[in-house]
PyMOL commands that place a pseudoatom at each C-alpha (Angstrom):
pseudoatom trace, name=CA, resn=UNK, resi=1, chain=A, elem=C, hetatm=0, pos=[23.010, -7.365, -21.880]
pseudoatom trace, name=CA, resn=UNK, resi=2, chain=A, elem=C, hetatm=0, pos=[20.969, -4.848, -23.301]
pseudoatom trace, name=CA, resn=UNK, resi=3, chain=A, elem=C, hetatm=0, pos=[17.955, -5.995, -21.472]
pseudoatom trace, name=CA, resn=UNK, resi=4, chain=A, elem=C, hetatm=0, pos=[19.409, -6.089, -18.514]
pseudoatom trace, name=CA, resn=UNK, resi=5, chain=A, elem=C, hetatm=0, pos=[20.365, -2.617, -18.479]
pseudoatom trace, name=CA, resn=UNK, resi=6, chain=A, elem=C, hetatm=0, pos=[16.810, -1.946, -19.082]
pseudoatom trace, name=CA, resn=UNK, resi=7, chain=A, elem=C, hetatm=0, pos=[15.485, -3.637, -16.096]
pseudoatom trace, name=CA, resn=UNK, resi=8, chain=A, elem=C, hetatm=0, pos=[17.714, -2.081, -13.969]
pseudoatom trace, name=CA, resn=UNK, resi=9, chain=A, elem=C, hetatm=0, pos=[16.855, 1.369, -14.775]
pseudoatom trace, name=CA, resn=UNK, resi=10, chain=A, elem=C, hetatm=0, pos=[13.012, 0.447, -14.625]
pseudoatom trace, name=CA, resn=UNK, resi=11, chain=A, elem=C, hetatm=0, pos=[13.940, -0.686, -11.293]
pseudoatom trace, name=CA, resn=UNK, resi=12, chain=A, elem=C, hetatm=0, pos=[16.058, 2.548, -10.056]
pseudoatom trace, name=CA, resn=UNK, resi=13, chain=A, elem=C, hetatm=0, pos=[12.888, 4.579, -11.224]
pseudoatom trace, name=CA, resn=UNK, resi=14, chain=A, elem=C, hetatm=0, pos=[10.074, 2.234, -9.597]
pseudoatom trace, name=CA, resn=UNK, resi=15, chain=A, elem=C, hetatm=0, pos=[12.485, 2.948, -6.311]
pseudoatom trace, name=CA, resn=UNK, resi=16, chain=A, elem=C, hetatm=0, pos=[11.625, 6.760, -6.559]
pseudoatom trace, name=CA, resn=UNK, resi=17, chain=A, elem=C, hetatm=0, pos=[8.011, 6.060, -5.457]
pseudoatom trace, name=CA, resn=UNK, resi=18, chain=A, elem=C, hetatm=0, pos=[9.143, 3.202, -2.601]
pseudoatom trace, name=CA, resn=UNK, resi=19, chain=A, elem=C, hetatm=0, pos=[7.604, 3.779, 0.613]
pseudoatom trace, name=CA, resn=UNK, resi=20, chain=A, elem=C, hetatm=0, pos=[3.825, 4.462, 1.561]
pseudoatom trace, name=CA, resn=UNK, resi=21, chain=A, elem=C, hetatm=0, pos=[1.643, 7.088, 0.620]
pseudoatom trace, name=CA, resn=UNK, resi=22, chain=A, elem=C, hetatm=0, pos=[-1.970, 8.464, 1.539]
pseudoatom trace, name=CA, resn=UNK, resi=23, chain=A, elem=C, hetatm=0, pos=[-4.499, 10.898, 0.634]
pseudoatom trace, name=CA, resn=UNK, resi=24, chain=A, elem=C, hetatm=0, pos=[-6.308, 12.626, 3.021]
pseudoatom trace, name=CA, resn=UNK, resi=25, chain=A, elem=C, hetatm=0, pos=[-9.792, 11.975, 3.978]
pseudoatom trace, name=CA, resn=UNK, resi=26, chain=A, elem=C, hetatm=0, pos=[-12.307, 12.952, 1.861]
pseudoatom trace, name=CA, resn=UNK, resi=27, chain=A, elem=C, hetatm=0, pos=[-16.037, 12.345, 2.831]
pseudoatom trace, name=CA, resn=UNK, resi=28, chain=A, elem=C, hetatm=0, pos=[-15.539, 8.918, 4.465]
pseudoatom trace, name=CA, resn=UNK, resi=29, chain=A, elem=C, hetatm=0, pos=[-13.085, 7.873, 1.850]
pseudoatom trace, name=CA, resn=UNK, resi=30, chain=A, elem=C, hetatm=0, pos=[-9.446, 7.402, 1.583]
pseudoatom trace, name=CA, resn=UNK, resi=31, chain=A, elem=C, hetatm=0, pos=[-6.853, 5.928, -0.847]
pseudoatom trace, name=CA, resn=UNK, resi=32, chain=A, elem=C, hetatm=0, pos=[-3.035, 4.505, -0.333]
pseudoatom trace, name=CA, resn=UNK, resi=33, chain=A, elem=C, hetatm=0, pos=[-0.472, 3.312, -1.889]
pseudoatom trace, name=CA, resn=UNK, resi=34, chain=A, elem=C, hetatm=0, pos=[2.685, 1.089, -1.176]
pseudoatom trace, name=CA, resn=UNK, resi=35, chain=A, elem=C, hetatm=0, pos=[5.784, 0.452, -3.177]
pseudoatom trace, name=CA, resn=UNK, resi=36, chain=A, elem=C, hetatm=0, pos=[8.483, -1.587, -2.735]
pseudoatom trace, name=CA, resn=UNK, resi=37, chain=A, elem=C, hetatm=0, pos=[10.575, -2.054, -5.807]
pseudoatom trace, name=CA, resn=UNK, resi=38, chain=A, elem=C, hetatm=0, pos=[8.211, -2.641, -8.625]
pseudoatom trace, name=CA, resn=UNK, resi=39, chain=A, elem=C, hetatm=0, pos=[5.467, -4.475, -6.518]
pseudoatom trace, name=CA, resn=UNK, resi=40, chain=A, elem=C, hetatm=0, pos=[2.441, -2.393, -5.880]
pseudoatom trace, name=CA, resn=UNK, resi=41, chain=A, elem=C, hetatm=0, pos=[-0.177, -2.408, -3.165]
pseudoatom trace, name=CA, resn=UNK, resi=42, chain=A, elem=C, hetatm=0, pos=[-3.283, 0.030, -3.585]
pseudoatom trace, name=CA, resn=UNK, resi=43, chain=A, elem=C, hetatm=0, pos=[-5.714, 0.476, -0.863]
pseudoatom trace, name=CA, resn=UNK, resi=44, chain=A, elem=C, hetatm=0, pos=[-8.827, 2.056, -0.532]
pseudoatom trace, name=CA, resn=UNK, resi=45, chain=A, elem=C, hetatm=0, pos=[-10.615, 2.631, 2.761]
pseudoatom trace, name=CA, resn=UNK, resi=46, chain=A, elem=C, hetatm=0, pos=[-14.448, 3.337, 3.249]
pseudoatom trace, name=CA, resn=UNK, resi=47, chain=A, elem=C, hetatm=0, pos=[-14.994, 4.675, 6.465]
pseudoatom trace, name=CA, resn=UNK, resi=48, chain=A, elem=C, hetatm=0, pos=[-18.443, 4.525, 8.144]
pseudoatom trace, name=CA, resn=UNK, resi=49, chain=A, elem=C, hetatm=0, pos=[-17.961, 8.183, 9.284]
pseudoatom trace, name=CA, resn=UNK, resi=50, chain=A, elem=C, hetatm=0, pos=[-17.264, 11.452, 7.348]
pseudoatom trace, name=CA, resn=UNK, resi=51, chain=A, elem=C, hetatm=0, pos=[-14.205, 12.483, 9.094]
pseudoatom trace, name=CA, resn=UNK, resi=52, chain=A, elem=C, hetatm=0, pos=[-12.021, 8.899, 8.548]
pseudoatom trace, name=CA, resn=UNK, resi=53, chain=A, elem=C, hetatm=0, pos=[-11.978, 7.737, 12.071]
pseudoatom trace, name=CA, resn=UNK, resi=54, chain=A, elem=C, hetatm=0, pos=[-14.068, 4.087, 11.726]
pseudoatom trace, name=CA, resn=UNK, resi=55, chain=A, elem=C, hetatm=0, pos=[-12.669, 1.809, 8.732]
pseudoatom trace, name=CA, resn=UNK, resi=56, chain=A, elem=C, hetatm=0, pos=[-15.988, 0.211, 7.232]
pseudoatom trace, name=CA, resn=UNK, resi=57, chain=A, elem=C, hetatm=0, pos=[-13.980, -2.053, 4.703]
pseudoatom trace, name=CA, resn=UNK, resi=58, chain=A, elem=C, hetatm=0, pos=[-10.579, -1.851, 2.716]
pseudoatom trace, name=CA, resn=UNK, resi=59, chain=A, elem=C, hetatm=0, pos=[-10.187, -2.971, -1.168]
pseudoatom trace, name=CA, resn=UNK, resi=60, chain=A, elem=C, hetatm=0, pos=[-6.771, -4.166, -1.487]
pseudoatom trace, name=CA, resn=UNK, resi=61, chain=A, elem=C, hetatm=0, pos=[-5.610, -4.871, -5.062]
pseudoatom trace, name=CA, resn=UNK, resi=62, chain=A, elem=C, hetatm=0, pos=[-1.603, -6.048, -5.491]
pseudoatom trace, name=CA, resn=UNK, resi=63, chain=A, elem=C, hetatm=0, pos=[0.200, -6.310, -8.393]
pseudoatom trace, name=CA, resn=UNK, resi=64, chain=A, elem=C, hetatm=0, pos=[3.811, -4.863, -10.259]
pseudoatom trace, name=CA, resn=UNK, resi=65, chain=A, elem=C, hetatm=0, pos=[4.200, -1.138, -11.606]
pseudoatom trace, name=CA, resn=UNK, resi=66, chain=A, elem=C, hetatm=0, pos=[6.439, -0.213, -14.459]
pseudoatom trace, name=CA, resn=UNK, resi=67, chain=A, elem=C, hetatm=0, pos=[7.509, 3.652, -14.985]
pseudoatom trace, name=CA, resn=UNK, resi=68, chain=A, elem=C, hetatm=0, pos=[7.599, 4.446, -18.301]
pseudoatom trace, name=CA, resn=UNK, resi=69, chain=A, elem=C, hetatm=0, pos=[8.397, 7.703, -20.474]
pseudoatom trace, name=CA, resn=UNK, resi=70, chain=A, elem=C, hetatm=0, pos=[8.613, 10.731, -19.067]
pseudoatom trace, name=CA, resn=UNK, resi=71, chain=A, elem=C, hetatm=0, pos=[6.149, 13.318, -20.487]
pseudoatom trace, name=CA, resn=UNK, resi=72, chain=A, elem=C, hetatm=0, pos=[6.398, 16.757, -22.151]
pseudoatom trace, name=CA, resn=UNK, resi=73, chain=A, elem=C, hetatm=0, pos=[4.003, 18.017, -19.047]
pseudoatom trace, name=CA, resn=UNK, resi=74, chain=A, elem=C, hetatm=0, pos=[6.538, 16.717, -16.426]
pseudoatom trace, name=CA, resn=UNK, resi=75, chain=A, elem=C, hetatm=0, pos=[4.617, 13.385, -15.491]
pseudoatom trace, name=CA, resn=UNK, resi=76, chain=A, elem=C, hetatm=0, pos=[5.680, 9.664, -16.261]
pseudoatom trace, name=CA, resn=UNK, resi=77, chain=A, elem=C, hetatm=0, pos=[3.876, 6.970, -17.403]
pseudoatom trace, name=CA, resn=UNK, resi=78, chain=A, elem=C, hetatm=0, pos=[2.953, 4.623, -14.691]
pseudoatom trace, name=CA, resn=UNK, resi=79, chain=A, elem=C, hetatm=0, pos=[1.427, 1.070, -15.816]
pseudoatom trace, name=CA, resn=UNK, resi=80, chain=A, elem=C, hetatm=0, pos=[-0.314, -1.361, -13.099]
pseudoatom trace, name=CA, resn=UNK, resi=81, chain=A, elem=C, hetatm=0, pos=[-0.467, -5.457, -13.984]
pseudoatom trace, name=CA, resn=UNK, resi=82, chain=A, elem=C, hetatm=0, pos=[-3.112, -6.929, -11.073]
pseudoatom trace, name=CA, resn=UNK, resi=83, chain=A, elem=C, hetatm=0, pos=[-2.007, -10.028, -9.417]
pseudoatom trace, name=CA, resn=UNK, resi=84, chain=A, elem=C, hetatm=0, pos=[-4.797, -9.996, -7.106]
pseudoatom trace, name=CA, resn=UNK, resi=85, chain=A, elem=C, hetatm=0, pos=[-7.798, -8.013, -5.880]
pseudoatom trace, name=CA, resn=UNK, resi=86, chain=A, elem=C, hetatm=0, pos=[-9.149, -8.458, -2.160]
pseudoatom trace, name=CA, resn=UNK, resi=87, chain=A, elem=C, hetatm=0, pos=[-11.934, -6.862, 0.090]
pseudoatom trace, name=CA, resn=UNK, resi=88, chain=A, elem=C, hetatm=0, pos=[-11.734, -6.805, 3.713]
pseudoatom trace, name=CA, resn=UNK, resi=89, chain=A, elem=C, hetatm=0, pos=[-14.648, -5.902, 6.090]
pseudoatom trace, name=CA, resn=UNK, resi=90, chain=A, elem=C, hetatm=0, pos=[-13.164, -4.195, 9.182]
pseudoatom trace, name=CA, resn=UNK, resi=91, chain=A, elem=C, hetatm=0, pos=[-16.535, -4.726, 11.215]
pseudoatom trace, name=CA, resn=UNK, resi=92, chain=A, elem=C, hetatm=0, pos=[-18.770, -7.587, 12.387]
pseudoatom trace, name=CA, resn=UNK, resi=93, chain=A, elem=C, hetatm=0, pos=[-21.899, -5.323, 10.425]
pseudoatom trace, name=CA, resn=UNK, resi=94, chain=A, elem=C, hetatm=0, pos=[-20.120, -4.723, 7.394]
pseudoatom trace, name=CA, resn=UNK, resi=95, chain=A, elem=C, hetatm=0, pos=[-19.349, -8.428, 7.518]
pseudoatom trace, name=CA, resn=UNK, resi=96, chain=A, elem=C, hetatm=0, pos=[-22.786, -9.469, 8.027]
pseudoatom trace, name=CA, resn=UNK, resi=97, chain=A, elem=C, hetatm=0, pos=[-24.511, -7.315, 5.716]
pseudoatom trace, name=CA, resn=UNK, resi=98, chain=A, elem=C, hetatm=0, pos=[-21.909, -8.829, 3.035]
pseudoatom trace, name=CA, resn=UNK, resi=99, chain=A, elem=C, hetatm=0, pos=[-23.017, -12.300, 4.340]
pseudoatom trace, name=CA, resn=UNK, resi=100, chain=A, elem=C, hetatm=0, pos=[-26.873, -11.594, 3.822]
pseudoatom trace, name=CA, resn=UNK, resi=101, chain=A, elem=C, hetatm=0, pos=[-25.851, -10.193, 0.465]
pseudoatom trace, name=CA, resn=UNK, resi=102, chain=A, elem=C, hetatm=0, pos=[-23.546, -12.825, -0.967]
pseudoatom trace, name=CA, resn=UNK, resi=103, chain=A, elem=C, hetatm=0, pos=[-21.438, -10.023, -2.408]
pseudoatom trace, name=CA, resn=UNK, resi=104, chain=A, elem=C, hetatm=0, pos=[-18.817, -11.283, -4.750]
pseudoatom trace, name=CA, resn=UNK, resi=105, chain=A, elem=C, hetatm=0, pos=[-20.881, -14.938, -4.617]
pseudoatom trace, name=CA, resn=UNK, resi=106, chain=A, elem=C, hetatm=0, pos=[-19.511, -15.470, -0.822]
pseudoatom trace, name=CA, resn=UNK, resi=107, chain=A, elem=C, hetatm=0, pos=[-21.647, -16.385, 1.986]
pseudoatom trace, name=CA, resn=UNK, resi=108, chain=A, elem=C, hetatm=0, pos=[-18.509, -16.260, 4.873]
pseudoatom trace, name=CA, resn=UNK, resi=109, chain=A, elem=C, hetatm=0, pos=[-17.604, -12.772, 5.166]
pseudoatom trace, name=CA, resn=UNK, resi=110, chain=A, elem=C, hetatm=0, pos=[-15.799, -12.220, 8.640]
pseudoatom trace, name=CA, resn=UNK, resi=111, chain=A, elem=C, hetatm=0, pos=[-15.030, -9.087, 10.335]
pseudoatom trace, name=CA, resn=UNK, resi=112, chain=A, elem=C, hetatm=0, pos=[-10.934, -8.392, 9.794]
pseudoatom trace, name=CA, resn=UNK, resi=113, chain=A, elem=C, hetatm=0, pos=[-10.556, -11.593, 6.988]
pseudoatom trace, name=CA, resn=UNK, resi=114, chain=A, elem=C, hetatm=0, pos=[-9.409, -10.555, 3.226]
pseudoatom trace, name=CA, resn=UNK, resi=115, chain=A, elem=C, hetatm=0, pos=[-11.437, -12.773, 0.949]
pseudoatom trace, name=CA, resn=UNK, resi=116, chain=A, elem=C, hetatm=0, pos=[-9.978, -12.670, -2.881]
pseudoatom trace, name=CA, resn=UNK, resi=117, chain=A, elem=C, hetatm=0, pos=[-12.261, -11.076, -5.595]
pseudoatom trace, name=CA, resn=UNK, resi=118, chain=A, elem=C, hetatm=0, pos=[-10.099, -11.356, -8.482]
pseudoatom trace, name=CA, resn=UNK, resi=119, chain=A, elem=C, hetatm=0, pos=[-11.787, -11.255, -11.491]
pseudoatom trace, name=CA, resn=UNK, resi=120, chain=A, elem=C, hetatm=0, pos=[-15.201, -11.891, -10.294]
pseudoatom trace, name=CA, resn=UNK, resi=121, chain=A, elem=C, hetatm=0, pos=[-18.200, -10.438, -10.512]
pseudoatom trace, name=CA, resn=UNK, resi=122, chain=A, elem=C, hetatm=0, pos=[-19.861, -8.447, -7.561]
pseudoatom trace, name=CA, resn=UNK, resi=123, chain=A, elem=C, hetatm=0, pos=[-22.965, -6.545, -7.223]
pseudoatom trace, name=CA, resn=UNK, resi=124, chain=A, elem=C, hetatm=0, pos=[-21.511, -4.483, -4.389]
pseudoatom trace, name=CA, resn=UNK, resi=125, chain=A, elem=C, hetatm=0, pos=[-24.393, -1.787, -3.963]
pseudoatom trace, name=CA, resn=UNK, resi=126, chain=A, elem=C, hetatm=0, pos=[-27.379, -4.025, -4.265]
pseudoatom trace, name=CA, resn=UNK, resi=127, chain=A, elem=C, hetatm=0, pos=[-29.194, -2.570, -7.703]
pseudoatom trace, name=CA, resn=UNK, resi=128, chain=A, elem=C, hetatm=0, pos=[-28.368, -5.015, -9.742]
pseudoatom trace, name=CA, resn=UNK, resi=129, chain=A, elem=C, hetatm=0, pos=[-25.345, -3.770, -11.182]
pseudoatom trace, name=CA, resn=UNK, resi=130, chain=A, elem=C, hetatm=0, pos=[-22.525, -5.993, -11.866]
pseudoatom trace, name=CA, resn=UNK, resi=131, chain=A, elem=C, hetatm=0, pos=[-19.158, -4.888, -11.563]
pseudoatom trace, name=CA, resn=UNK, resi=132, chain=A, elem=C, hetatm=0, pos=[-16.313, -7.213, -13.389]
pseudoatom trace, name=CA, resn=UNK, resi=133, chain=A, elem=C, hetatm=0, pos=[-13.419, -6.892, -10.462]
pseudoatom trace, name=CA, resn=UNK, resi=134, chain=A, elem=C, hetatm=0, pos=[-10.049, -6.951, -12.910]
pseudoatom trace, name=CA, resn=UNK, resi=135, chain=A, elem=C, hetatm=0, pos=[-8.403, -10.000, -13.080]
pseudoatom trace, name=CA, resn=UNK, resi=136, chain=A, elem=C, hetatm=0, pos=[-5.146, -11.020, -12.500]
pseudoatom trace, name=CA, resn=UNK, resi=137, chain=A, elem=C, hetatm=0, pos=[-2.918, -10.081, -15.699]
pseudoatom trace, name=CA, resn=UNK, resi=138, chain=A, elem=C, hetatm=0, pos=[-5.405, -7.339, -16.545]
pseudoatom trace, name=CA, resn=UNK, resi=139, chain=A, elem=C, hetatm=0, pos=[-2.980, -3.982, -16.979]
pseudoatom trace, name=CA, resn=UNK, resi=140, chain=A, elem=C, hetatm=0, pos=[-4.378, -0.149, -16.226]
pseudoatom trace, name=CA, resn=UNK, resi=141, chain=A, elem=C, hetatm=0, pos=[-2.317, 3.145, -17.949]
pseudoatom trace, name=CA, resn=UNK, resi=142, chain=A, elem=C, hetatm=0, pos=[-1.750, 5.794, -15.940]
pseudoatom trace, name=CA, resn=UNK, resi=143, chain=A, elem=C, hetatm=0, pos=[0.330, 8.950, -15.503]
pseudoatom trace, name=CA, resn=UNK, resi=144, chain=A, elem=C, hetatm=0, pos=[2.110, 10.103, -12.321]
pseudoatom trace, name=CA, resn=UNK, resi=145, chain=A, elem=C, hetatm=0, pos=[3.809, 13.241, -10.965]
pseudoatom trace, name=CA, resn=UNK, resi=146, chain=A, elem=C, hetatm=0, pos=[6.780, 12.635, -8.726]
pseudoatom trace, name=CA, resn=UNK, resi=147, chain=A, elem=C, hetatm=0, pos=[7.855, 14.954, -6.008]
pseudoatom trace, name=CA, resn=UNK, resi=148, chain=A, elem=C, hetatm=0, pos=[9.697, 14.591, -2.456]
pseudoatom trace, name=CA, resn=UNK, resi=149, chain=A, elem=C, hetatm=0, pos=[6.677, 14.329, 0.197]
pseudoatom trace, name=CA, resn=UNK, resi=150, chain=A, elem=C, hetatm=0, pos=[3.819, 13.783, -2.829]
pseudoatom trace, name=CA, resn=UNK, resi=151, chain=A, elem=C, hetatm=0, pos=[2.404, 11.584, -5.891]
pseudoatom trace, name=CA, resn=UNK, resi=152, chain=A, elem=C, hetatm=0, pos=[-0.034, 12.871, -7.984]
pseudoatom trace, name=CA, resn=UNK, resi=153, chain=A, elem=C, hetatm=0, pos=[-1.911, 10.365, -10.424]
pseudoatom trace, name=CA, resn=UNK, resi=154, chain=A, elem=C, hetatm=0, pos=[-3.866, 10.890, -13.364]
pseudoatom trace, name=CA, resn=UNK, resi=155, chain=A, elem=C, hetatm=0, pos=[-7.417, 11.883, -13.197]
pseudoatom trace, name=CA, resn=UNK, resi=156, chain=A, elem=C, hetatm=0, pos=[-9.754, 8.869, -14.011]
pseudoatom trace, name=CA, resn=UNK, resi=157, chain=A, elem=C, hetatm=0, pos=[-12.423, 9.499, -16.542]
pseudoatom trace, name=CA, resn=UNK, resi=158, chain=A, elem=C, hetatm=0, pos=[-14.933, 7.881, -19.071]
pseudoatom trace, name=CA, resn=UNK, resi=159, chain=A, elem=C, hetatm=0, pos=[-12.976, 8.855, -21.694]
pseudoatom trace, name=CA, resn=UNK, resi=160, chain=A, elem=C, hetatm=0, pos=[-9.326, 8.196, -19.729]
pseudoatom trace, name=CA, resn=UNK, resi=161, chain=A, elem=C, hetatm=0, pos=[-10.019, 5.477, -17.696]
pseudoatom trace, name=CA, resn=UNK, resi=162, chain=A, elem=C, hetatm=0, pos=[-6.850, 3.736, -18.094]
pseudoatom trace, name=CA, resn=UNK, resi=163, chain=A, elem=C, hetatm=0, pos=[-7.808, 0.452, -20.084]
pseudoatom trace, name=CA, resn=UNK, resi=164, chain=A, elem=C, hetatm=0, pos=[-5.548, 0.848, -23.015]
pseudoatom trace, name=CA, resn=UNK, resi=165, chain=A, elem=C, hetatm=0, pos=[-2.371, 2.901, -23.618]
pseudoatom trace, name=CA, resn=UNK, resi=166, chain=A, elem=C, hetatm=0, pos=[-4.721, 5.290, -25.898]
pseudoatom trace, name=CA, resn=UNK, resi=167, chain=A, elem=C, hetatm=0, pos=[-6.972, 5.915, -22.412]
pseudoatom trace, name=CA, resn=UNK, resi=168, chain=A, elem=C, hetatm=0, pos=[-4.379, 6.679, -20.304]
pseudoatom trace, name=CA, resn=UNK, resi=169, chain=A, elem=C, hetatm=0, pos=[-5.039, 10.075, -18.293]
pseudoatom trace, name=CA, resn=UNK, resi=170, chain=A, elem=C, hetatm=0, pos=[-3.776, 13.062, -19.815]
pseudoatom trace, name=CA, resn=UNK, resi=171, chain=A, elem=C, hetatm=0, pos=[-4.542, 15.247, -16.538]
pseudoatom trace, name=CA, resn=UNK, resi=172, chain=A, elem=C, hetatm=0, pos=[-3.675, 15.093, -12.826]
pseudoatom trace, name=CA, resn=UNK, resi=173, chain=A, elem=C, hetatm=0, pos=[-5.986, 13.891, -10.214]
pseudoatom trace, name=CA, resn=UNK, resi=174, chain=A, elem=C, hetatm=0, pos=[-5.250, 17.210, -7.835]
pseudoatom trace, name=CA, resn=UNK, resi=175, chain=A, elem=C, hetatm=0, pos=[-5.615, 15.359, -4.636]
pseudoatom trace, name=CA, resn=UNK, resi=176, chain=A, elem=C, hetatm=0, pos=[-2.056, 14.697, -3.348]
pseudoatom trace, name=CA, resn=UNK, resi=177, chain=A, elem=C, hetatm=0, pos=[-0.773, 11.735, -1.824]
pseudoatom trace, name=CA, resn=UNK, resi=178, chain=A, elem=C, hetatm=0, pos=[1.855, 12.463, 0.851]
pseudoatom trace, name=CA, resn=UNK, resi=179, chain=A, elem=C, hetatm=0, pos=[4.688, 10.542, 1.733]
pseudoatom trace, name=CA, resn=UNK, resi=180, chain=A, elem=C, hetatm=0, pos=[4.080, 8.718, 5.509]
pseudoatom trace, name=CA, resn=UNK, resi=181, chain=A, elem=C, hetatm=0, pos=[7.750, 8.416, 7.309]
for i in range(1, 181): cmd.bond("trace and resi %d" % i, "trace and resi %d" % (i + 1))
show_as sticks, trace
zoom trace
């Protein structure tokens, strides 16, 4: 019974964040997120223009949150479990550079098609640096600051990058993300 209770409160306080929220642009760039109970859908957007206005290609990764403690600072824990990591080109160039490139081992990128990328590993800027896309299971620690119209997460760093409860942020990222009616 006792457990029970528990889950239900996790679940009233994952449906404080429920509903979508976005940061503004910044430089071509632009993050979102979407809750619905405790299920999880972060989304970033590179742009092929400065001001936001031509999607280049979207990293969707999906998975369940859990709020946790509340903190003396007036934030909450906020964990992320990945169930799955996708990339989408939004154009027929970004599509066919990805082709030439095999990024993420594919050769059939198309234009508006999510391909999974869960745990593999992608040399997405061409220098011959791999980067290990987290795989489903893997969990990130974070921190988050609840009010009416905005979120604010924790600040990702070296040193706080999330990977273990001991490297969760300790400091806001101070870029808002607003609530979208």
């Amino acid at each position: 019974m006792m457990g029970a209770v528990l889950l239900g409160a996790s679940l009233a306080m994952a449906g404080a964040l429920d509903g979508v929220w976005r940061q503004d642009c910044a430089r071509g760039y632009q993050r979102e997120e979407v809750f619905a109970g405790e299920q999880g859908t972060f989304t970033e957007r590179n742009f092929s223009d400065l001001g936001c206005h031509s999607v280049k290609v979207e990293t969707i990764s999906r998975g369940l949150i859990t709020l946790g403690a509340d903190l003396p600072d007036g934030t909450r824990e906020i964990d992320f479990v990945f169930s799955s990591v996708h990339i989408k080109p939004r154009n027929e160039e970004t599509a066919a550079h990805y082709r030439r490139r095999r990024i993420c081992g594919y050769r059939d990128w198309a234009a508006d098609e999510e391909r999974e990328v869960t745990g593999r590993d992608c040399d997405f800027f061409g220098l011959g640096s791999v980067i290990r896309v987290p795989g489903a299971g893997v969990k990130k620690f974070g921190i988050v600051k609840i009010t009416p119209n905005e979120l604010y997460f924790g600040d990702l760093s070296p040193e706080r990058d999330g990977s273990s409860p001991s490297k969760r942020p300790s400091t806001l990222d101070l870029r808002p993300y607003r609530a979208i009616p």
